[in-house]
C-alpha positions in Angstrom: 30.8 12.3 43.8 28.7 10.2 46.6 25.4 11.2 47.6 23.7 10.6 51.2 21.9 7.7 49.7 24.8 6.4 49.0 26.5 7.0 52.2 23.4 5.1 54.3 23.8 2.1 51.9 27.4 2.0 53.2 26.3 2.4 57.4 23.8 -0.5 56.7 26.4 -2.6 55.2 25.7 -3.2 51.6 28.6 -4.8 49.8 28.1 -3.2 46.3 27.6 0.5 48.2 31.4 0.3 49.4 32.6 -0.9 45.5 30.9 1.9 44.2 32.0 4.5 46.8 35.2 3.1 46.4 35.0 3.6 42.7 33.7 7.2 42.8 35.9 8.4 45.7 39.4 6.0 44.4 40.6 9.3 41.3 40.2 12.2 43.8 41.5 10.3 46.6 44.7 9.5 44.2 45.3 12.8 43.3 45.2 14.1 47.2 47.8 11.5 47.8 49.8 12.1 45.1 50.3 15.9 45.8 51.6 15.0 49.0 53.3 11.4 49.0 56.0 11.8 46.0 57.1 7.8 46.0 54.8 6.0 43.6 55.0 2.5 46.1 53.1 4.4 48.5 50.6 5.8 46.7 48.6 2.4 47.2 49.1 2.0 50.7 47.9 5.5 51.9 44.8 4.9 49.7 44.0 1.9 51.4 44.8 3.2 55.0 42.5 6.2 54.0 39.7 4.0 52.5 40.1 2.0 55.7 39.7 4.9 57.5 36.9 6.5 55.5 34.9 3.2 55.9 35.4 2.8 59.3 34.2 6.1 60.4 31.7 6.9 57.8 29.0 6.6 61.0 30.7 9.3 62.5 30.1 11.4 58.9 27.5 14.3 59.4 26.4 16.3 56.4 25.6 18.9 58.2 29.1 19.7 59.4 30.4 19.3 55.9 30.7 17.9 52.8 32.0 14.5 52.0 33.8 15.2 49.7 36.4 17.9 52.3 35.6 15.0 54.8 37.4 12.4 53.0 40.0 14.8 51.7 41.0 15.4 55.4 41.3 12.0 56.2 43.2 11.1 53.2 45.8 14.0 54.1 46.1 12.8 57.9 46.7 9.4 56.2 49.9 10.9 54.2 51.0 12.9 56.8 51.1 10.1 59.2 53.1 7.8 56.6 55.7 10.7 56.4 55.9 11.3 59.5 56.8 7.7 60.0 59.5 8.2 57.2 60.5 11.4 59.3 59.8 13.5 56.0 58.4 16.5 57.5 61.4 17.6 59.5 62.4 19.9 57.1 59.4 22.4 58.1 60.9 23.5 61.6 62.7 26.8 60.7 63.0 30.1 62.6 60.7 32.9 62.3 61.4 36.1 60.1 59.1 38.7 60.5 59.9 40.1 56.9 58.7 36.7 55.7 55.1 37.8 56.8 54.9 40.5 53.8 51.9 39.2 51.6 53.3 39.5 47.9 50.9 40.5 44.7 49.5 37.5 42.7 47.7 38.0 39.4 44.9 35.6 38.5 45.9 32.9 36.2 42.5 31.4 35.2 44.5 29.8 31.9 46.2 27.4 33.8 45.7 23.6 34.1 45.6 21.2 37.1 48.3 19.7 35.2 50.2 22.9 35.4 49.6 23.7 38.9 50.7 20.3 39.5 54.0 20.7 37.4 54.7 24.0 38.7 54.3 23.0 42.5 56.6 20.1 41.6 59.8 22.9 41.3 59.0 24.4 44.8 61.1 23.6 47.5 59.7 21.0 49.3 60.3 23.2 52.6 57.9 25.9 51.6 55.6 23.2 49.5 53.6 21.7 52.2 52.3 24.1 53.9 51.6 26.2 50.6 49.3 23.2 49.6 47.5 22.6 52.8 47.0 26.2 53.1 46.0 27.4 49.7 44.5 24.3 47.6 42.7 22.4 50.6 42.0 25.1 52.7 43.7 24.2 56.4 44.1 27.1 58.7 47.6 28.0 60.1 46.6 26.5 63.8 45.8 23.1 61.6 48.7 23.3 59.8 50.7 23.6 62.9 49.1 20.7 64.5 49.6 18.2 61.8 53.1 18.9 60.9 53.9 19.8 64.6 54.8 23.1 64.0 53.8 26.5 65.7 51.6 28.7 63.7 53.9 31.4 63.2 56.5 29.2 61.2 53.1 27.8 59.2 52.4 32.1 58.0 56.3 32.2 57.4 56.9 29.3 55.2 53.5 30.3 53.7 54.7 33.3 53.0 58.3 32.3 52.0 56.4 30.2 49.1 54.2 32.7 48.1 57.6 35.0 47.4 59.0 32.0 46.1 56.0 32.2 43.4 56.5 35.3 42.6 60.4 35.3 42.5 61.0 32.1 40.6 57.5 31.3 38.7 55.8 34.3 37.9 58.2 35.1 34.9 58.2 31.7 33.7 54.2 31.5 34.2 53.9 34.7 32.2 55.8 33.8 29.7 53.8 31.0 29.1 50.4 32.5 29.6 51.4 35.1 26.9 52.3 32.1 24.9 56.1 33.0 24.3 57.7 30.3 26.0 
């Protein structure tokens, strides 16, 4: 994606550096925002705020803590979450703990699957249990920083986890199998 040579062209200033890190960064940025921010007229502005962002603080980037590549990705999901929060789209997260919820439930590996499919697949979840299932399992957050960006204790981050993952495997599992074994 961008290299460290790249990056210093940027922290000295170079014009054409920012284009092309802005041209190499623009399709996975998209696609972050995308899987969080569901109205197409905002998909533009969270990219800029996050580009904004990105370019602001790329003196503060430090390979050694990271890659770039989860750096920007963090910053791109702050900017989404901070647009819906200002939309008060997260709300729906707050619900009470239920310790039966915490029950890990058996996945089988699905290797067949597309991003596409992923993508259409996590579009049926409930959006309660979706969130949470995404920052957890596709980028990676830990319950504590799931809690902290949607304002939510950690507990109800595991639950609703876990409420997806049965979710899954109540609801998508036959239909994925189905399709996997090419019958549907």
């Amino acid at each position: 994606m961008v290299d460290i040579q790249l990056i210093n062209k940027c922290r000295s200033g170079k014009r054409t550096a920012f284009k092309h890190m802005y041209e190499s960064c623009a399709p996975y940025i998209y696609t972050v925002v995308k899987r969080y921010i569901y109205e197409v007229e905002d998909h533009k502005d969270v990219m800029q705020e996050s580009f904004a962002k990105i370019f602001l603080y790329l003196k503060n980037y430090d390979p050694a803590r990271g890659e770039f590549k989860a750096w920007i990705r963090k910053i791109t999901i702050n900017e989404c979450f901070k647009l819906l929060k200002q939309k008060k789209k997260v709300s729906h997260l707050n619900v009470k703990f239920i310790q039966e919820d915490l029950e890990e439930p058996y996945f089988p590996n699905y290797e067949a699957l597309t991003k596409e499919d992923v993508d259409n697949y996590l579009e049926k979840m409930p959006e309660r249990y979706k969130m949470v299932f995404m920052l957890s399992v596709i980028d990676g957050y830990s319950h504590k920083e799931i809690g902290k960006l949607l304002h939510i204790n950690e507990t109800t981050s595991r639950s609703q986890l876990s409420r997806a993952k049965s979710w899954i495997k109540k609801e998508l599992l036959p239909e994925l199998k189905l399709y996997l074994d090419g019958t549907a």
